[in-house]
VOVEX-95302 format. One line per field, with one value per residue (C-alpha): residue number from 1; z, x negated, y negated. Coordinates in Angstrom, 3 decimals, decimal comma. Layout:
<pts>
k = [NUM:...]
z = [Z:...]
x = [X:...]
y = [Y:...]
</pts>
This chain:
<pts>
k = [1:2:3:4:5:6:7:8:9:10:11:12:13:14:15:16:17:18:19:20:21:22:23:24:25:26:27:28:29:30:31:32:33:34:35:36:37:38:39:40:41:42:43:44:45:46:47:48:49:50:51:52:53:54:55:56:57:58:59:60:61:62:63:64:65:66:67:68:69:70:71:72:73:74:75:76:77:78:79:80:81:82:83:84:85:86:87:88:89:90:91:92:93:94:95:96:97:98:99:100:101:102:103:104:105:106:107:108:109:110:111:112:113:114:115:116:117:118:119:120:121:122:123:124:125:126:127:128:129:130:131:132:133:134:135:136:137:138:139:140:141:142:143:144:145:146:147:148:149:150:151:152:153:154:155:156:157:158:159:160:161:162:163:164:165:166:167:168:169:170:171:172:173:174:175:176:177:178:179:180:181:182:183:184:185:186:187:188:189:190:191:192:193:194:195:196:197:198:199:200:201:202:203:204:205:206:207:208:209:210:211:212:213:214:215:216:217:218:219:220:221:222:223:224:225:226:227:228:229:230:231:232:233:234:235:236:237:238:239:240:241:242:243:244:245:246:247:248:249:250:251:252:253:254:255:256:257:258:259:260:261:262:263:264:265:266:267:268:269:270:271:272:273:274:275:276:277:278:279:280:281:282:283:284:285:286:287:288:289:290:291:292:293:294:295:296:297:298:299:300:301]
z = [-0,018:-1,109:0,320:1,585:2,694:2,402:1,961:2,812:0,329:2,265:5,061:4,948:3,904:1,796:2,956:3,172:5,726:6,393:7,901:5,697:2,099:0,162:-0,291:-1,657:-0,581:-2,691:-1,391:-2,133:-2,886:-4,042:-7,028:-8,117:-6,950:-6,448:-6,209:-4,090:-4,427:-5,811:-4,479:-5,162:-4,529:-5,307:-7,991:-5,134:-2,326:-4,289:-4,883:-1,049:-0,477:-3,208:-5,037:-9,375:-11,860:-12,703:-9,250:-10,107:-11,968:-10,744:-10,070:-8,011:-7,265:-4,738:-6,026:-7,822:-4,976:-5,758:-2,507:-4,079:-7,220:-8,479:-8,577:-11,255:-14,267:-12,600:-11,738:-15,174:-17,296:-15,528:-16,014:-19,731:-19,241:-17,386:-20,455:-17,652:-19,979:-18,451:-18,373:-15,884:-15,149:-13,577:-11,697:-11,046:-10,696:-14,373:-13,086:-13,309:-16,358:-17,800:-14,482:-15,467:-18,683:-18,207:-15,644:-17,948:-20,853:-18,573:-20,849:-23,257:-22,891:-25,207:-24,802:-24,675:-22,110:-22,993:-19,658:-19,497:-18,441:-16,117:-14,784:-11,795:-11,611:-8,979:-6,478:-7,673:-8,708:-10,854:-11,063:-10,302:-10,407:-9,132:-5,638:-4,942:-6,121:-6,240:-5,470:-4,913:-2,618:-2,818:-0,368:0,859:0,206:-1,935:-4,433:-6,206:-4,231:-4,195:-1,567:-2,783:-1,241:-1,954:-0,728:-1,772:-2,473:0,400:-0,238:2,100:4,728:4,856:8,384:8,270:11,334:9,636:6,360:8,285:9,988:6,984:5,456:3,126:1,897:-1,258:-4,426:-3,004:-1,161:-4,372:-5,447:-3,041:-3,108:-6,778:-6,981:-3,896:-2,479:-2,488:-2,123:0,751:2,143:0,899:1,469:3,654:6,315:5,576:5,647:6,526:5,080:5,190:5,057:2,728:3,580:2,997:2,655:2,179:1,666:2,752:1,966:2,083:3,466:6,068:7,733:5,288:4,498:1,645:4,799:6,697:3,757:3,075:6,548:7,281:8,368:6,919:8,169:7,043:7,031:6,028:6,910:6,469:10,109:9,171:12,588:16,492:17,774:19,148:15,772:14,444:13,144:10,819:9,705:8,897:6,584:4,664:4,561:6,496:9,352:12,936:14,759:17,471:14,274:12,350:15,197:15,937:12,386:13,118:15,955:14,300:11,807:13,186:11,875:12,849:11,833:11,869:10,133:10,500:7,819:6,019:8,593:8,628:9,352:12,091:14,994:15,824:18,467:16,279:19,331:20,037:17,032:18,612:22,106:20,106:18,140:21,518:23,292:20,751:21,505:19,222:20,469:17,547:16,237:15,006:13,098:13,330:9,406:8,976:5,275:4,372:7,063:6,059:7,344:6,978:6,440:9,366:9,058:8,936:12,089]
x = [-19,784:-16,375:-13,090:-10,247:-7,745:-3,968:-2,523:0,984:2,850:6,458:8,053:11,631:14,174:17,596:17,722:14,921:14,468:13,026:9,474:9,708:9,296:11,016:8,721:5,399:2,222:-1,464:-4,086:-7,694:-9,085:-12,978:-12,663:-8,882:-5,967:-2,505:0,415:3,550:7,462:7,008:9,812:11,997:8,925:5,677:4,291:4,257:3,518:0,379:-1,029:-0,676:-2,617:-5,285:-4,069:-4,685:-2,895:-6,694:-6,470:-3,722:-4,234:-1,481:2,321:3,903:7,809:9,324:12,881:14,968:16,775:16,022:14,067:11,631:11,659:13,492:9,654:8,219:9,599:8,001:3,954:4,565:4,988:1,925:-0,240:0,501:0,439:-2,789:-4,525:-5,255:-8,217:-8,081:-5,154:-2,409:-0,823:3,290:4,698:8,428:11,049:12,493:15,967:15,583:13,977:16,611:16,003:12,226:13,134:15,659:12,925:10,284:12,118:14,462:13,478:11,305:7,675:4,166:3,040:-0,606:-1,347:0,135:1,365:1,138:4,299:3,967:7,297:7,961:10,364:8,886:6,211:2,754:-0,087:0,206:-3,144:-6,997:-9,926:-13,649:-12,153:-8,538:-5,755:-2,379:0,494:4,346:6,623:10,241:12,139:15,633:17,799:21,235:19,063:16,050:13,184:9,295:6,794:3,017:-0,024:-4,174:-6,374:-10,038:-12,285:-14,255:-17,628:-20,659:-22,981:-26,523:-28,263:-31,474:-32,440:-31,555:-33,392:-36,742:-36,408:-36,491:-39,208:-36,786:-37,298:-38,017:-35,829:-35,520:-32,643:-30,908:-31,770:-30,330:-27,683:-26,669:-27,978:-26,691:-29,584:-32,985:-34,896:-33,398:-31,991:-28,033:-26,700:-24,138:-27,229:-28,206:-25,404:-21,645:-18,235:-17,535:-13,464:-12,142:-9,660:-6,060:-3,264:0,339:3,386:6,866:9,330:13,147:14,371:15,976:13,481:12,991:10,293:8,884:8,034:5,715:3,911:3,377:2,030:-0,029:-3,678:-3,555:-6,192:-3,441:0,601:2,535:6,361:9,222:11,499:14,269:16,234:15,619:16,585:19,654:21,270:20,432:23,907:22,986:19,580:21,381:24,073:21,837:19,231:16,288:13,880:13,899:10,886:10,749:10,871:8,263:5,643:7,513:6,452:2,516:2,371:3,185:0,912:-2,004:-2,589:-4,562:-3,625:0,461:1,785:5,223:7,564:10,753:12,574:16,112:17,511:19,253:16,112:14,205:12,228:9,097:6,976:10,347:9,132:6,080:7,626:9,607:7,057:4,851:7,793:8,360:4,828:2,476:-1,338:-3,139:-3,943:-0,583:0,597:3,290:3,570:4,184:3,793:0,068:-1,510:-4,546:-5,222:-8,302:-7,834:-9,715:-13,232:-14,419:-15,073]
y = [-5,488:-4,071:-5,707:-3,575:-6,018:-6,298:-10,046:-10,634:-12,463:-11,971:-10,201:-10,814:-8,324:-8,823:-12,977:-14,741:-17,420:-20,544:-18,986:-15,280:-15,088:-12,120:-8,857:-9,161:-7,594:-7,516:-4,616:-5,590:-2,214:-2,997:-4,281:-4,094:-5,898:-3,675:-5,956:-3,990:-4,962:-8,659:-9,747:-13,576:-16,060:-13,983:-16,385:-19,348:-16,995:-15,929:-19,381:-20,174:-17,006:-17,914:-14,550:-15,689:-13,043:-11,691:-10,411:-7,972:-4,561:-2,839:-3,430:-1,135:-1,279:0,647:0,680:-2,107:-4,559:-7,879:-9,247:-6,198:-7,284:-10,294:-12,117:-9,580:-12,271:-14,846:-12,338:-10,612:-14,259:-15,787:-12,829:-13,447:-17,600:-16,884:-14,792:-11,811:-9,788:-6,392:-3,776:-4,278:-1,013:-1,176:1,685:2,063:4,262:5,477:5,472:1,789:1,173:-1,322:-3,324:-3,363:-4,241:-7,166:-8,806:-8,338:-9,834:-11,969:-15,258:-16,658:-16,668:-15,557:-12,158:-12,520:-9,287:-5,509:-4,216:-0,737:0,949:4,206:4,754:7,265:10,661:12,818:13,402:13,559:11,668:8,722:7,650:9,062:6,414:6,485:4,717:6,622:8,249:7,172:9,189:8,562:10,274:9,879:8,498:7,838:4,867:3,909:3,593:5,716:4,688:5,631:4,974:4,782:6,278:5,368:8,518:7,576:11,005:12,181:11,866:12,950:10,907:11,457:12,652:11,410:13,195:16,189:15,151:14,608:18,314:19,314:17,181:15,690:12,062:9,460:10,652:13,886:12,384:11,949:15,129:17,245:14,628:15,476:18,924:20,280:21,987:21,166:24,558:26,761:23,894:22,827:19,728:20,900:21,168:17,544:15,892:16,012:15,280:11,064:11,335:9,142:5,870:6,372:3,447:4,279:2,085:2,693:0,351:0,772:4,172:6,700:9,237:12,128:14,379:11,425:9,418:11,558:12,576:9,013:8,548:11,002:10,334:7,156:4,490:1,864:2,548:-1,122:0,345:-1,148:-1,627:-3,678:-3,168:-2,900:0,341:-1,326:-1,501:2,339:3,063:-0,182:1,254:4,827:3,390:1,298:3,336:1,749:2,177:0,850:-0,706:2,753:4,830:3,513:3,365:7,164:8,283:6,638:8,275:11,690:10,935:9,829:6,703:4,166:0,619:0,361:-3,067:-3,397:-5,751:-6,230:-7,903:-8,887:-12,026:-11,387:-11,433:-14,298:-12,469:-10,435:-9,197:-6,887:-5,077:-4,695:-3,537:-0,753:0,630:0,896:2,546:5,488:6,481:4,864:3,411:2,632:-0,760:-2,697:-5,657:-7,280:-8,937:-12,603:-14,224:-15,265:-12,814:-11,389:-7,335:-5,677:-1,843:-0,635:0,420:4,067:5,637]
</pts>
């Protein structure tokens, strides 16, 4: 059976504490292993979470503050140290190339793995595999940012009440599954549209337009909410979200699992997260993020 999980490597925002790691966050996605904002501590924070460098085949790096990316020297020498035999693939923005560059290069080590580079300059898809498709959406901070988004293809669920109306059954179930019609009968009668999952990840940023498309229908949103409502002005002139504006945007967008993260040091008190996201309007499943949690991206309907 395939695993769709995300594992929480660290939920802490500019200063980590004693009980939050910097950023880090590995979704499970079938077979692959896609490895978001590494931040100061990822290397460690993976071996507590039983997360090995051949886990990883992507990297992808939101923008270029440290607690987001200050642990890519430490991932990007192990995956080499380790011997990883398949490509590793690490998205970024291009503005911040030389910030790539210096952490990549940032001391000595043995290349032993070519890490292919696909930086990021605009909205679009990056990538397009058999189980999703990853696009970026710009968002708004001091700094360039992206946000990253997995849409699987739909495919199509078989009726078998339908099929046996119709007589339909042994391989000519595959048939009409790869022909499209078997006869006078298409497959639109025998089955129906099976929507595919959708994760997106929104890290440091003001509303904007970048957000919502991020967001919307996804089955899994992990959002940054840095600050309690109470402290807005804060969130606007540094360029973040609150708690009641991240369960605001879920609720706009329909989604269904809401994990909430990146918090900063200054509350002690997480299930106030919670209580804001409720208040702005949102009822769907939600997560408030600690380090080494373990979320399942919620099954189809």
């Amino acid at each position: 059976m395939s695993v769709r999980e995300l594992v929480v490597l660290g939920t802490a925002s500019q200063v980590p504490t004693r009980h939050r790691n910097h950023n880090g966050y590995l979704l499970r996605w079938d077979g692959e292993g896609i490895l978001f904002d590494p931040g100061e501590g990822t290397q460690r924070q993976m071996l507590r979470a039983g997360v090995a460098a051949h886990d990883l085949h992507r990297i992808c790096v939101t923008h270029f503050h440290g607690d987001h990316s200050l642990g890519l020297a430490g991932v990007i020498q192990r995956i080499n140290l380790d011997r990883v035999p398949h490509e590793i693939t690490a998205h970024f923005p291009r503005s911040g190339q030389r910030f790539y560059d210096r952490l990549r290069y940032s001391t000595a080590y043995r290349e032993t793995v070519p890490l292919t580079e696909a930086p990021v300059d605009s909205d679009g898809v990056l990538a397009s595999t058999k189980s999703y498709v990853l696009e970026a959406h710009k968002l708004s901070h001091p700094v360039e940012s992206y946000g990253y988004r997995l849409v699987e293809p739909d495919g199509r669920r078989m009726l078998p009440e339908r099929l046996a109306s119709y007589g339909i059954g042994g391989v000519d179930v595959g048939r009409i599954q790869r022909e499209g019609a078997l006869g006078d009968v298409s497959l639109d009668e025998v089955s129906e549209v099976r929507r595919g999952q959708r994760f997106a990840f929104v890290m440091d940023t003001r509303l904007c337009d970048g957000v919502y498309a991020l967001a919307e229908g996804c089955d899994m949103l992990v959002i940054e909410s840095t600050f309690l409502d109470g402290d807005m002005q804060l969130a606007v002139d540094h360029g973040h979200l609150t708690a009641g504006q991240a369960g605001a945007v879920a609720r706009d967008a329909g989604v269904r699992h809401l994990v909430l993260t990146h918090f900063s040091q200054r509350y002690s008190e997480p299930d106030e997260f919670e209580r804001q996201a409720r208040a702005a309007g949102f009822e769907g499943e939600l997560t408030v993020a600690h380090d080494l949690l373990r979320v399942p991206v919620p099954k189809r309907r």
